[in-house]
C-alpha positions in Angstrom: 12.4 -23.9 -3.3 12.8 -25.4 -7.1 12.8 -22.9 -10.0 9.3 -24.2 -10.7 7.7 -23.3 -7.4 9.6 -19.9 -7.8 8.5 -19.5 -11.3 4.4 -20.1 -9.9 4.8 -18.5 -7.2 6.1 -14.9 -9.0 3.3 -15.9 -11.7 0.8 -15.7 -8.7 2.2 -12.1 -7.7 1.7 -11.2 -11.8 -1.8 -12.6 -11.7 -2.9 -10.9 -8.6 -1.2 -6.7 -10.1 -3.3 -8.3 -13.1 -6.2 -8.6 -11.0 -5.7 -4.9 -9.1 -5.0 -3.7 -12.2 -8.4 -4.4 -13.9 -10.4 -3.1 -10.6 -8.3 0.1 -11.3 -9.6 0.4 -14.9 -13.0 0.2 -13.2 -12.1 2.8 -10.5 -10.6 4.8 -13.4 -13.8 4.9 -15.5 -15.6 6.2 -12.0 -13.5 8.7 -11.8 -12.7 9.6 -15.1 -9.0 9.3 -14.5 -6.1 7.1 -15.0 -5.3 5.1 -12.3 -4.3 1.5 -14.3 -0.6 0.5 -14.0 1.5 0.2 -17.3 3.2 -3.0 -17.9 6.7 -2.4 -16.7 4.6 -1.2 -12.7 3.1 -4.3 -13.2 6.0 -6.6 -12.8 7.4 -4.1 -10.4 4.7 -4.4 -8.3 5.3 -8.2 -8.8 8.9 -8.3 -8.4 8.5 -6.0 -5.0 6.0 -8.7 -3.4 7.6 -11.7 -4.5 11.1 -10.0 -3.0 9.0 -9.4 0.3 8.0 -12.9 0.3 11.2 -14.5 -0.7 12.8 -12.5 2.5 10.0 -13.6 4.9 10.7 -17.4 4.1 14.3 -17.0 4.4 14.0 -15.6 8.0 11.6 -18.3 8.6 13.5 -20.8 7.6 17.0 -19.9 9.2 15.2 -19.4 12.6 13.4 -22.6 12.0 17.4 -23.9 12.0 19.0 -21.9 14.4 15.9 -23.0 16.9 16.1 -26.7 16.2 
């Protein structure tokens, strides 16, 4: 994978905690607690899911090799 595929792929992971985050702020004026993410759990939530994705195509890829 090139750095640019990398880089849009871990800016789609950003854009979708961006995305859960604003439904939170909704859920969080429901409520009338806070339940939004600060900045710094946002691109750990983004880091942790691009990691877990990262790991999945490795696997896939070295069994796609070791099976032929």
């Amino acid at each position: 994978m090139s750095f640019k595929k990398a880089t849009e792929v871990f800016t789609d992971f950003l854009e979708r905690e961006k995305q859960r985050n604003i439904q939170m702020l909704e859920v969080s004026r429901l409520l009338g607690v806070d339940l939004t993410f600060t900045n710094d759990e946002l691109i750990k939530n983004a880091e942790e899911a691009y990691i877990q994705y990262m790991e999945k195509l490795i696997v896939e890829q070295a069994e796609a090799v070791i099976n032929g």
